[in-house]
DSSP file (Angstrom, degrees, kcal/mol; ACC not computed):
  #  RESIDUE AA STRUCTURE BP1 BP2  ACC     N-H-->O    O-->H-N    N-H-->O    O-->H-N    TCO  KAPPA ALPHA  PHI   PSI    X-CA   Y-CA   Z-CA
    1    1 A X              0   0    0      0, 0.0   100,-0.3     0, 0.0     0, 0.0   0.000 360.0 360.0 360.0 121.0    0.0    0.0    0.0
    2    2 A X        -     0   0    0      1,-0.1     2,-0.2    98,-0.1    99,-0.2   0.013 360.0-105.1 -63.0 168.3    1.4    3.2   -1.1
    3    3 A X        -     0   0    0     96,-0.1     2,-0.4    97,-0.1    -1,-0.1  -0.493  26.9-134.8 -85.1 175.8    1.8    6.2    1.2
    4    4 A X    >>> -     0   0    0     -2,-0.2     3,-2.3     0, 0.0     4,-1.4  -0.567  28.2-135.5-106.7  77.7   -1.0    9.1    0.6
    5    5 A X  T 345S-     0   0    0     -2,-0.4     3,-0.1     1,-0.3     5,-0.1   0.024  75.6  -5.3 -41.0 132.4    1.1   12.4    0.7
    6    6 A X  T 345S+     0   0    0      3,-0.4    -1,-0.3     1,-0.3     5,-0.1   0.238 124.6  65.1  85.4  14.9   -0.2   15.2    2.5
    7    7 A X  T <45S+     0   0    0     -3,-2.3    -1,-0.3     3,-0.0    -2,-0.2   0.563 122.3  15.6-121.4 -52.2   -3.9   13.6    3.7
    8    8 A X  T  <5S+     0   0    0     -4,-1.4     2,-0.6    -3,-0.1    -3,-0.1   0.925 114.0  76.1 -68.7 -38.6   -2.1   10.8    6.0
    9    9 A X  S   <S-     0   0    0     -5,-0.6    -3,-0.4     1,-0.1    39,-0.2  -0.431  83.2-122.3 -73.3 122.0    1.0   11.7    6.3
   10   10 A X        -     0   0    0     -2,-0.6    38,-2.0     1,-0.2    12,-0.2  -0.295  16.5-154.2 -79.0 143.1    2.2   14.7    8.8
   11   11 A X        +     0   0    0     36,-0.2     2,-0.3    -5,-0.1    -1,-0.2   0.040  66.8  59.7-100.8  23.4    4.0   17.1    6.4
   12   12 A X  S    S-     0   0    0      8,-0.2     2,-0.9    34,-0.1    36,-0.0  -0.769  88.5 -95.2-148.2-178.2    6.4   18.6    9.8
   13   13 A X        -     0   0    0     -2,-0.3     8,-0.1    34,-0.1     5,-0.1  -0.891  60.0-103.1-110.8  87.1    8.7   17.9   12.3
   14   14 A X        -     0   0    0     -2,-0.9     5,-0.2     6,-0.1     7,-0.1   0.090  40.7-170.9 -25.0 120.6    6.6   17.3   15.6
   15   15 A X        -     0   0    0      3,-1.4    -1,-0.1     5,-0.1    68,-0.0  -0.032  34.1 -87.7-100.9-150.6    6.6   19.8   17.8
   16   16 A X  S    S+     0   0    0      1,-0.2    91,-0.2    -2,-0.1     3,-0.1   0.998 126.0  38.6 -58.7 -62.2    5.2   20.1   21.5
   17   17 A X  S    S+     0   0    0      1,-0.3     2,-0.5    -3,-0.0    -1,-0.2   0.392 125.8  29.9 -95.3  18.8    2.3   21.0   20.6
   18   18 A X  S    S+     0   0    0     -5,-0.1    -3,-1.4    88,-0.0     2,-0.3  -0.807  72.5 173.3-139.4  94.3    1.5   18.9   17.6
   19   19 A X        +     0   0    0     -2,-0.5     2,-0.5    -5,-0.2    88,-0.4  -0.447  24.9 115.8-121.0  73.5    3.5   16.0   18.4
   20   20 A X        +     0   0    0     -2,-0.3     2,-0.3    86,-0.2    -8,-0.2  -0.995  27.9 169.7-142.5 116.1    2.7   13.1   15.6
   21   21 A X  E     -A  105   0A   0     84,-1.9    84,-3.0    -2,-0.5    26,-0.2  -0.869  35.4 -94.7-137.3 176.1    4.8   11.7   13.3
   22   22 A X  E     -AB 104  46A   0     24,-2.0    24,-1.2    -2,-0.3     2,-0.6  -0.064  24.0-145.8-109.3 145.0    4.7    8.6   10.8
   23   23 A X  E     -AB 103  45A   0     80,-1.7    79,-3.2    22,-0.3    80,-0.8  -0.996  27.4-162.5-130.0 114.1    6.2    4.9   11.6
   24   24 A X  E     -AB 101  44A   0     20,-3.3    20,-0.5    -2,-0.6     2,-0.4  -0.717  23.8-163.8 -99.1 155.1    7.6    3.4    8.6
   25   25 A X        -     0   0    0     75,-1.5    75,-0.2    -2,-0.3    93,-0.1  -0.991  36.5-106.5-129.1 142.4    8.5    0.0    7.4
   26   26 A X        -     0   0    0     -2,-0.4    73,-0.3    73,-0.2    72,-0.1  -0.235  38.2-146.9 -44.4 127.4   11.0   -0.6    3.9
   27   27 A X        -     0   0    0     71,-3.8     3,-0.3    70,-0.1    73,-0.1  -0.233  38.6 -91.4 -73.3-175.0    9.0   -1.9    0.6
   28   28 A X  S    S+     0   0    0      1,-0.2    70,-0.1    -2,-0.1    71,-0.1   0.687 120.1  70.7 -51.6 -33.9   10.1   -3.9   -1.8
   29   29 A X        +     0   0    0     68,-0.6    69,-0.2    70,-0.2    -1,-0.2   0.798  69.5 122.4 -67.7 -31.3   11.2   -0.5   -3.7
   30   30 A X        -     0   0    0     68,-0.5     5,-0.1    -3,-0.3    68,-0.1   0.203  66.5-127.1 -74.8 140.7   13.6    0.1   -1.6
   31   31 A X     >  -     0   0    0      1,-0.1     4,-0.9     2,-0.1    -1,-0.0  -0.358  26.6-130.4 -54.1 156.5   17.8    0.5   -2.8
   32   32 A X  H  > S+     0   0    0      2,-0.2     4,-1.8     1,-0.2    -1,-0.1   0.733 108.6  64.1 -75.8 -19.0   20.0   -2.0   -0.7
   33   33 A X  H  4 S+     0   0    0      2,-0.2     4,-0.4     1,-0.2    -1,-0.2   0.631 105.2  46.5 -59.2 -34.1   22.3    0.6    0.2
   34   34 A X  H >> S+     0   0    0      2,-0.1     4,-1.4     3,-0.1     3,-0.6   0.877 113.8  47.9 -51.2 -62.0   19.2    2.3    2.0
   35   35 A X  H 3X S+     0   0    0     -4,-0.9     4,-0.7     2,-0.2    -2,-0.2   0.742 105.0  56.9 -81.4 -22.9   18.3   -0.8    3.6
   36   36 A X  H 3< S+     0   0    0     -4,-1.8    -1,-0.2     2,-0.2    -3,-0.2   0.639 110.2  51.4 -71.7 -16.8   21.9   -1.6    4.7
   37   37 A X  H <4 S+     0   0    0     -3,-0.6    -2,-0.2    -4,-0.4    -1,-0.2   0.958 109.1  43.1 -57.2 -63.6   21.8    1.7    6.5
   38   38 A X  H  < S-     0   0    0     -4,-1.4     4,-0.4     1,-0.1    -2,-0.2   0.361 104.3-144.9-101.7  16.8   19.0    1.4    8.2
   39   39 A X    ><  -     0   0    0     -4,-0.7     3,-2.0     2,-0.1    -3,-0.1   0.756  33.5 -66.2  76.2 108.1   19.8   -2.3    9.2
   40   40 A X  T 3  S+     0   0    0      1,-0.3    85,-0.0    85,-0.1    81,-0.0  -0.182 119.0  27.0 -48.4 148.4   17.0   -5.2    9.7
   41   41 A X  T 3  S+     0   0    0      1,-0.2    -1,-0.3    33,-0.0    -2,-0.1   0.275  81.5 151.6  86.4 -21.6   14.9   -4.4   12.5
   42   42 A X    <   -     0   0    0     -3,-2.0     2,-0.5    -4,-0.4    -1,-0.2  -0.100  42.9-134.5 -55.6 139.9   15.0   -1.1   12.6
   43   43 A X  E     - C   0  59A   0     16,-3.5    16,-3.0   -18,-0.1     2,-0.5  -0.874  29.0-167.9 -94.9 145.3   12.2    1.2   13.9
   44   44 A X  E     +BC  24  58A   0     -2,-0.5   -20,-3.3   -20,-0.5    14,-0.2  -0.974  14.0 165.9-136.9 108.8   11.7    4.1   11.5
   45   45 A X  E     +BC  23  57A   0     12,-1.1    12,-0.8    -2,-0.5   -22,-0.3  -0.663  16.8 120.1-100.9 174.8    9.7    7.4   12.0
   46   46 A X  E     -BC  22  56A   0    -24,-1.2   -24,-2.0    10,-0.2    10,-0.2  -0.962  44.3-105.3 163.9-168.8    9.6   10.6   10.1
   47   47 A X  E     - C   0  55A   0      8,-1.3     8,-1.3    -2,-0.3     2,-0.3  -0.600  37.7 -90.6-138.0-162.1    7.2   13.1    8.1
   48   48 A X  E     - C   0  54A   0    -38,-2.0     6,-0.2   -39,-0.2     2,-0.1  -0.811  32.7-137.0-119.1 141.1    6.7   13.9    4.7
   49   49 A X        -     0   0    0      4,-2.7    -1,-0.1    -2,-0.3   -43,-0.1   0.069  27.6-113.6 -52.9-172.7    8.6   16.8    2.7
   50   50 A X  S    S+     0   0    0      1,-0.1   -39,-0.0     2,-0.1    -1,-0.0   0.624 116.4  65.0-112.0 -27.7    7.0   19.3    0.3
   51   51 A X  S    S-     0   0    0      2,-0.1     3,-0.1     1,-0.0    -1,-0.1   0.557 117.5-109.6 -34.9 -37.6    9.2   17.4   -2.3
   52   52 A X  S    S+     0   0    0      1,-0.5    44,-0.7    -3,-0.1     2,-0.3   0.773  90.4 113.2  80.0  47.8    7.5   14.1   -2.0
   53   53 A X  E     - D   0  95A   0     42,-0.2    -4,-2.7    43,-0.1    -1,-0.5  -0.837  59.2-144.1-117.7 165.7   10.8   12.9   -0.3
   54   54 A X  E     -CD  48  94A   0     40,-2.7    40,-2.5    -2,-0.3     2,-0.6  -0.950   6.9-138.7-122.9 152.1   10.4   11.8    4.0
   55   55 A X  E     -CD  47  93A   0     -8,-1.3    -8,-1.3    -2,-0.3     2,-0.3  -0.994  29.1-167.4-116.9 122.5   13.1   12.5    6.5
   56   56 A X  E     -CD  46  92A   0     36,-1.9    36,-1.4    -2,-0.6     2,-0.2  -0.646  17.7-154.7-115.5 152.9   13.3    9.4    8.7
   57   57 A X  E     -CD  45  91A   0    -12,-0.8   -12,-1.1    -2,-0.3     2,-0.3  -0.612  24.8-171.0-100.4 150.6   15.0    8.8   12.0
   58   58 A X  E     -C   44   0A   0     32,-1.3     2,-0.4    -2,-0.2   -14,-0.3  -0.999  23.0-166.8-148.4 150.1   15.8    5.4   12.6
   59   59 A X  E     +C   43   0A   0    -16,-3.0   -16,-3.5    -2,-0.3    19,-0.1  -0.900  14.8 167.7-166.6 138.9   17.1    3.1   15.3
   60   60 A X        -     0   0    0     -2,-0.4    -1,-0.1   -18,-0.2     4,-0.1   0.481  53.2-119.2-133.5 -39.4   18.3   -0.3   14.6
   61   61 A X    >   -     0   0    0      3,-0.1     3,-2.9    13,-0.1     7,-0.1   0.938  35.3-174.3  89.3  40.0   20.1   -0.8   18.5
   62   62 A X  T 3  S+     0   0    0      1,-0.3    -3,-0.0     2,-0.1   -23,-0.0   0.810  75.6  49.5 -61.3 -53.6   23.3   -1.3   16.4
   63   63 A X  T 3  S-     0   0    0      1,-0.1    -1,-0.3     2,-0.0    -2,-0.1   0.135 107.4-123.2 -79.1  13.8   25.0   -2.2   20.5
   64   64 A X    <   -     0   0    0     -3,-2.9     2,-0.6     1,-0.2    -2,-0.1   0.770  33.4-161.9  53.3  45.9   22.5   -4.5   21.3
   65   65 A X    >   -     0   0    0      1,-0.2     3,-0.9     2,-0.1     4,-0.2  -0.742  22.7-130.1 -73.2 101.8   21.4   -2.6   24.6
   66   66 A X  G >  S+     0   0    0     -2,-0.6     3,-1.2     1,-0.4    -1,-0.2   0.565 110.9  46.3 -32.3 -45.1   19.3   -5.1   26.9
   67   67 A X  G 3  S+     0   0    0      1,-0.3    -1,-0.4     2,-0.1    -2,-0.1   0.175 103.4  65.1-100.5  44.5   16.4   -2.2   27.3
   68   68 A X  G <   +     0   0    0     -3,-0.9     6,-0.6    -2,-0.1    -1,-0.3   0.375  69.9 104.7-133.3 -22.7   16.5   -1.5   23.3
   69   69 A X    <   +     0   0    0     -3,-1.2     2,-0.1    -4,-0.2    -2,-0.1   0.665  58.7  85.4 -58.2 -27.8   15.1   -5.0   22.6
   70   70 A X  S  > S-     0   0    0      1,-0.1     4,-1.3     2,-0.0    61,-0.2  -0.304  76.9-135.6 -56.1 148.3   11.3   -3.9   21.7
   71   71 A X  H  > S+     0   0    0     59,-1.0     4,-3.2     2,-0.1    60,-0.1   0.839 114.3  53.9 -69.5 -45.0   10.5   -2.9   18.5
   72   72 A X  H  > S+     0   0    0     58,-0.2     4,-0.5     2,-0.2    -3,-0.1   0.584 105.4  55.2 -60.0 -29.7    8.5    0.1   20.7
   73   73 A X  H  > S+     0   0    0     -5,-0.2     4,-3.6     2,-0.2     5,-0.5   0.925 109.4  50.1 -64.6 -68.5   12.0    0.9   22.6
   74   74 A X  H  X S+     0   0    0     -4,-1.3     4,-3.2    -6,-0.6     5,-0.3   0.951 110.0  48.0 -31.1 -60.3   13.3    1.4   19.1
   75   75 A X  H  X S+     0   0    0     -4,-3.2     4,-2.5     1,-0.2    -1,-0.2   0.847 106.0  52.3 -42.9 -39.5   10.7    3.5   18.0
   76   76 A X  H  X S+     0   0    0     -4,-0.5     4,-2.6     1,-0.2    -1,-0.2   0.812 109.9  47.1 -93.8 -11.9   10.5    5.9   20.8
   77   77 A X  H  < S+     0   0    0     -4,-3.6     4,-0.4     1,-0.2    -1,-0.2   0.806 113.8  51.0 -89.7 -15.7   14.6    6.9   20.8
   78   78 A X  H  X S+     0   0    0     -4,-3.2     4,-1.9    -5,-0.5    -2,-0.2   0.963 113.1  46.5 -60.5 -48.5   14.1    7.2   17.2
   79   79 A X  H  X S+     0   0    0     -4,-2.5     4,-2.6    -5,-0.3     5,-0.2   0.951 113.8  46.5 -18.4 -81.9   11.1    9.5   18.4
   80   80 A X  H >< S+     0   0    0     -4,-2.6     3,-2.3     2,-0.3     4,-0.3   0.640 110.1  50.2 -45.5-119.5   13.1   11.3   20.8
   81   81 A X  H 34>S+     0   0    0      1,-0.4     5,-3.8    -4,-0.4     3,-0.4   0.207 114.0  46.2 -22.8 -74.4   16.0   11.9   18.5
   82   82 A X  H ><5S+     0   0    0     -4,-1.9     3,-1.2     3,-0.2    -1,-0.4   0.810 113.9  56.3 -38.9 -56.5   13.4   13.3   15.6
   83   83 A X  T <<5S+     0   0    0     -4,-2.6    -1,-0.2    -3,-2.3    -2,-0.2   0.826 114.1  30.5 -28.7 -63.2   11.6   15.4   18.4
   84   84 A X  T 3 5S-     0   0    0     -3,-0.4    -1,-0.3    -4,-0.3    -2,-0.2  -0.390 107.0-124.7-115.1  34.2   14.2   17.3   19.7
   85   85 A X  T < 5 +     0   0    0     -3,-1.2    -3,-0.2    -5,-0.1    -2,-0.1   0.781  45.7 175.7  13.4  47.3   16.1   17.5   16.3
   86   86 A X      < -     0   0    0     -5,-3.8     2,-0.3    -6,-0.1    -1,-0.1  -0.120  33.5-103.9 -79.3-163.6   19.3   16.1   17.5
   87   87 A X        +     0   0    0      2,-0.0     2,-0.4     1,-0.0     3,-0.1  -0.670  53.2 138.6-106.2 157.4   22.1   15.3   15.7
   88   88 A X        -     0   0    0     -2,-0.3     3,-0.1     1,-0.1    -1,-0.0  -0.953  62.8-115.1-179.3-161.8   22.9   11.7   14.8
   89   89 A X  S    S+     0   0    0     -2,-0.4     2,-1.5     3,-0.0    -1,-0.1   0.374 102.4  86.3-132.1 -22.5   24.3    9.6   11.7
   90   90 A X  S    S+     0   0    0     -3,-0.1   -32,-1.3   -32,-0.0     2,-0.3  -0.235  71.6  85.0-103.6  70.0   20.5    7.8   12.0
   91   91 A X  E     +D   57   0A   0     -2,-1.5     2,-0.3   -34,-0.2   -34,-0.3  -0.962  50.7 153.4-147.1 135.8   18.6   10.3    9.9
   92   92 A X  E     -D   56   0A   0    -36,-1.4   -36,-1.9    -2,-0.3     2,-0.3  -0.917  41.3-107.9-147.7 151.6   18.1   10.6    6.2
   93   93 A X  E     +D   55   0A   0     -2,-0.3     2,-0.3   -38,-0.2   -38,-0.2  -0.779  43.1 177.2 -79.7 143.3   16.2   11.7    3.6
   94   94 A X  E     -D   54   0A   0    -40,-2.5   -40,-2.7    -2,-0.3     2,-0.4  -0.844  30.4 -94.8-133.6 149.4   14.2    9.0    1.4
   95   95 A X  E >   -D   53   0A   0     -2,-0.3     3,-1.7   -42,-0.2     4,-0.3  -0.649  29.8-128.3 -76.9 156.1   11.9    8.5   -1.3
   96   96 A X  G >  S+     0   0    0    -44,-0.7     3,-1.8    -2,-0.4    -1,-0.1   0.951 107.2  50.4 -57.1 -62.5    8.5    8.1   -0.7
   97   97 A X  G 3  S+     0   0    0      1,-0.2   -68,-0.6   -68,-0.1    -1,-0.2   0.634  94.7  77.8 -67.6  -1.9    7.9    4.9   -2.5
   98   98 A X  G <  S+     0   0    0     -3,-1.7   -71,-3.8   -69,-0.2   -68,-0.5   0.821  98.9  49.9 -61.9 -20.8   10.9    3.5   -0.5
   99   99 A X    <   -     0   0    0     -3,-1.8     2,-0.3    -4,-0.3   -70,-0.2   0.000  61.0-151.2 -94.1 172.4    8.4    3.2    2.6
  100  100 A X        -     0   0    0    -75,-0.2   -75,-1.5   -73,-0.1     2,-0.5  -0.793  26.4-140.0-151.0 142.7    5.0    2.0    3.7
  101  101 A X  E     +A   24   0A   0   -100,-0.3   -77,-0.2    -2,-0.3     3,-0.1  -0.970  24.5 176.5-115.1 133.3    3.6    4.2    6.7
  102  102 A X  E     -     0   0A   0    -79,-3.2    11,-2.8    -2,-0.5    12,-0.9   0.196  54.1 -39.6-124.4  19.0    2.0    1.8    9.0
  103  103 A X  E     -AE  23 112A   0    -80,-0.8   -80,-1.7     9,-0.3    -1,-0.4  -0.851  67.3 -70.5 138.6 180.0    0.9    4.1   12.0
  104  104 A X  E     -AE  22 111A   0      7,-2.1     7,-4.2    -2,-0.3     2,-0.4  -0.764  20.8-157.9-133.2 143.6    1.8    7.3   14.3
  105  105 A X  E     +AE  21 110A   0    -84,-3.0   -84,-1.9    -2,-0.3     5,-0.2  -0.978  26.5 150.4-116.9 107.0    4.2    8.0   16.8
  106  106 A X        -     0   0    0      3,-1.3   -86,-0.2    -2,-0.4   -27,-0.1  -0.524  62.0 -66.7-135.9-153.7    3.8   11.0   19.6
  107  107 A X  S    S+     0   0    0    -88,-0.4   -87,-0.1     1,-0.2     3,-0.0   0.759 123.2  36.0 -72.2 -32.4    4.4   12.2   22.9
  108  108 A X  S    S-     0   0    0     30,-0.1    31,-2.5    33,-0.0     2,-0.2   0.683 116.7 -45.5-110.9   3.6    2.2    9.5   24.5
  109  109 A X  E     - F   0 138A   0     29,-0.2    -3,-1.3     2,-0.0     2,-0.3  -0.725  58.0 -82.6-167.2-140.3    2.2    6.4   22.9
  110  110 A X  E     -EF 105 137A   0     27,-1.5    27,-0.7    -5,-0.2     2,-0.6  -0.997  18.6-163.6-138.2 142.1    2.1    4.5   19.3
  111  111 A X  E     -E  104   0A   0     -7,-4.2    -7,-2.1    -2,-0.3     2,-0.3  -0.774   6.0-165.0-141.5 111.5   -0.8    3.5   17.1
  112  112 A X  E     +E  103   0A   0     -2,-0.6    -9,-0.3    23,-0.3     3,-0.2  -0.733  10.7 176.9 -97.1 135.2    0.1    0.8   14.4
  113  113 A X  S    S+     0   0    0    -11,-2.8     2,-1.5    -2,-0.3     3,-0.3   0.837  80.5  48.3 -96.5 -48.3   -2.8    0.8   11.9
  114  114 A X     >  +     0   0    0    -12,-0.9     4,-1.3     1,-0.2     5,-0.2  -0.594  60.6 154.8-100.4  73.2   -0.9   -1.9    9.6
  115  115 A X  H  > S+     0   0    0     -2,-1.5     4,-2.1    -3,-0.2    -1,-0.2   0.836  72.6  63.2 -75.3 -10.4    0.2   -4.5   12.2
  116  116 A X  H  > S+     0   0    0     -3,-0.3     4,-3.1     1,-0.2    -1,-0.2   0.995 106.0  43.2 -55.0 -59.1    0.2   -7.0    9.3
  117  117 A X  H  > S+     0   0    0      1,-0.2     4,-0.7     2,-0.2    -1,-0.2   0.638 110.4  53.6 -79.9 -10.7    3.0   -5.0    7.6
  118  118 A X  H  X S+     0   0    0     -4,-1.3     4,-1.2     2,-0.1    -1,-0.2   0.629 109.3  53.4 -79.2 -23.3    5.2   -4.4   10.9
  119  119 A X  H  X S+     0   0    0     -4,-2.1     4,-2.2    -5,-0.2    -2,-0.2   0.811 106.6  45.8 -56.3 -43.2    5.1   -8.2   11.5
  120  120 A X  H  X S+     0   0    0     -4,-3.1     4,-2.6    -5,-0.2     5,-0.2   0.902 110.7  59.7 -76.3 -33.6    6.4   -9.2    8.1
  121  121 A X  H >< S+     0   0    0     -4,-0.7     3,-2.2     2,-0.2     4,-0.5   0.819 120.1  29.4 -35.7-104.5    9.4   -6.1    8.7
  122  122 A X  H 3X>S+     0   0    0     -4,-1.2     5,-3.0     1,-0.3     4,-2.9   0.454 115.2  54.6 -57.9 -39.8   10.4   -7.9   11.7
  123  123 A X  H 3<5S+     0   0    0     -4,-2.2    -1,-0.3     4,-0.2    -2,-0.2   0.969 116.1  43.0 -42.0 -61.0    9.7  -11.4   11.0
  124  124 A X  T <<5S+     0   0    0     -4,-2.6    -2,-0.2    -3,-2.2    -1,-0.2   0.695 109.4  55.4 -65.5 -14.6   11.9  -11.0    7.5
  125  125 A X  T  45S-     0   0    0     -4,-0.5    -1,-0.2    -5,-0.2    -2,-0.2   0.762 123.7-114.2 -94.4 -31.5   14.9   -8.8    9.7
  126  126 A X  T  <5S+     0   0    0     -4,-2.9    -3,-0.2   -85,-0.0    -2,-0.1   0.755  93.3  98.2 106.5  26.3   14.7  -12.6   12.1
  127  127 A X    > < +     0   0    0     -5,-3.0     3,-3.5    -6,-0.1    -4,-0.2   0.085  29.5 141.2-136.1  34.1   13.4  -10.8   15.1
  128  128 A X  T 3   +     0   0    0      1,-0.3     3,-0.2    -6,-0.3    -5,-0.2   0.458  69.0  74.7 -84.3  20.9    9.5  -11.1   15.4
  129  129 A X  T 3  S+     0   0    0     -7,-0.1    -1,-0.3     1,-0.1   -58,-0.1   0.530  91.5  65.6 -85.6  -4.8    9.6  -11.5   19.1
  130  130 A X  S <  S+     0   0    0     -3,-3.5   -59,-1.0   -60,-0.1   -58,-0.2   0.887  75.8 102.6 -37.4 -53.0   10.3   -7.5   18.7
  131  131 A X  S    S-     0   0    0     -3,-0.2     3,-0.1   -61,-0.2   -12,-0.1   0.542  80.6-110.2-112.3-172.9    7.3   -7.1   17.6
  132  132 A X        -     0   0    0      1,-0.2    -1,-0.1     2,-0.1     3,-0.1  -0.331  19.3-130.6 -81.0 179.0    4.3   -5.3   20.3
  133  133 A X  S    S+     0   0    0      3,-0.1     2,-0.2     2,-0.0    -1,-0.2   0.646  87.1  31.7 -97.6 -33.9    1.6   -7.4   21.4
  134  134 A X  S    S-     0   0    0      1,-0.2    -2,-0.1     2,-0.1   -22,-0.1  -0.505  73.7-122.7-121.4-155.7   -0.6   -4.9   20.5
  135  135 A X  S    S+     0   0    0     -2,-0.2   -23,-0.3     1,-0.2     2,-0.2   0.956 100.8  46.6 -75.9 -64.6   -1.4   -2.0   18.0
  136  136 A X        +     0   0    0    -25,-0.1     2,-0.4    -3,-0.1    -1,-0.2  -0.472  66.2 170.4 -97.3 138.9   -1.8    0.6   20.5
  137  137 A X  E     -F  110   0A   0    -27,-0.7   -27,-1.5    -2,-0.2     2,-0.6  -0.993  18.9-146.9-147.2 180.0    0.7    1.0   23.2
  138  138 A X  E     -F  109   0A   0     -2,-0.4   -29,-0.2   -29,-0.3   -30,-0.1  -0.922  15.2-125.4-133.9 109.6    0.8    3.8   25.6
  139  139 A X        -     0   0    0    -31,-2.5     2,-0.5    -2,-0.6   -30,-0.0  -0.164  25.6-114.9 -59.1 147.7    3.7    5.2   27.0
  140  140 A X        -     0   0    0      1,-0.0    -1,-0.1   -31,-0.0     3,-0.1  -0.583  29.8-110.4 -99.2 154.8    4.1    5.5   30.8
  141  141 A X        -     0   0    0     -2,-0.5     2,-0.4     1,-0.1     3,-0.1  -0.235  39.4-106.2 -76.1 164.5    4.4    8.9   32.4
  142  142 A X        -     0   0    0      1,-0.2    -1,-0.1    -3,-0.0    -3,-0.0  -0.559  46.5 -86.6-100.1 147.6    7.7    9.7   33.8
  143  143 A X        -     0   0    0     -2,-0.4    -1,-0.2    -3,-0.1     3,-0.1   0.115  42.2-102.5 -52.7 147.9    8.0    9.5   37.4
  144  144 A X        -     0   0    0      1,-0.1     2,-0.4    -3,-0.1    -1,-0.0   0.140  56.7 -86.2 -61.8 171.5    7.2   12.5   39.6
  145  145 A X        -     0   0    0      1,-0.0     2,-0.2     3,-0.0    -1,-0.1  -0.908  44.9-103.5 -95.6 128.5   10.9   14.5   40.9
  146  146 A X        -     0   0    0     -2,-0.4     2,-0.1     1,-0.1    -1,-0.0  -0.388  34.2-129.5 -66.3 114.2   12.5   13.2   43.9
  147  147 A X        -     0   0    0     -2,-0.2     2,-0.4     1,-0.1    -1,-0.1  -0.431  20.4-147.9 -82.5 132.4   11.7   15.7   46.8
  148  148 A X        -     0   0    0     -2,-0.1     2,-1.2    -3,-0.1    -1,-0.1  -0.759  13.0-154.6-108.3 145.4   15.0   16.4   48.3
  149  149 A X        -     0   0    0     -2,-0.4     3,-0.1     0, 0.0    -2,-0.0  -0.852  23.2-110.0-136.6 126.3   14.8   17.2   52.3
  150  150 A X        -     0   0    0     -2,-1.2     2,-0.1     1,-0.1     0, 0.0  -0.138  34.8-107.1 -45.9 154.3   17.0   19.0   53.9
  151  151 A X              0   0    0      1,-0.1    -1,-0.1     0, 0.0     0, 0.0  -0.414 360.0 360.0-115.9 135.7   19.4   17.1   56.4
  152  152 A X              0   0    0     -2,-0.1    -1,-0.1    -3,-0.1    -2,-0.1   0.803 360.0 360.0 -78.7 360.0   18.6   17.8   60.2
């Protein structure tokens, strides 16, 4: 399924207050040199350009970090990263038809519309215990700040 430019896809770089952007998986279209970047497994997010190119963030968990092991883990420091524009080596610009957009990524949670096509991702990268158990999952909020008390 092709993407629909600029009626599904968010056409920005999530801010605070509009904070949704796009979760991709690779097509068939895709170069291998693209795909060798961005590594089997990889969670991929991004928007859409005015170009009909996307700028993806990506995170693949290259150092195999114990809390990285989720597909959902992936997603949301790819998130983070894209958010807060930081700087990184896991960012690119793509073509469109390299991609499939299979659901949205924000400040609280994920919602995969195409779980079919995030299954086969991961199944074909050799990891489909990645994958969520469900479509939607809901980040948790982050714990209050530790009241510090003065010393008698």
């Amino acid at each position: 399924m092709s993407i629909q430019f600029g009626q599904d896809l968010p056409l920005q770089r999530p801010d605070k207050e509009d904070s949704r952007a796009a979760l991709f998986v690779p097509t068939t279209n895709i170069k291998e040199e693209v795909l060798q970047a961005l590594r089997n497994g990889a969670a991929i997010v991004g928007f859409g350009n005015h170009d009909r190119t996307l700028t993806i963030y990506y995170e693949c968990n290259r150092f195999n970090e114990p809390e990285m092991a989720k597909w959902e883990q992936k997603a949301r420091k790819a998130y983070d990263r894209l958010l807060d524009n930081l700087p990184t080596t896991s960012k690119m610009v793509v073509k469109i038809e390299s991609f499939e957009q299979i659901g949205y990524i924000s400040s609280k949670g994920i919602n995969i519309r195409r779980m079919d096509s995030l299954v086969r991702w991961l199944e074909n990268s050799g990891i489909p215990e990645s994958a969520p158990a469900e479509a939607h999952v809901t980040w948790a909020p982050p714990p209050p700040p530790k009241k510090i008390v003065a010393g008698d």
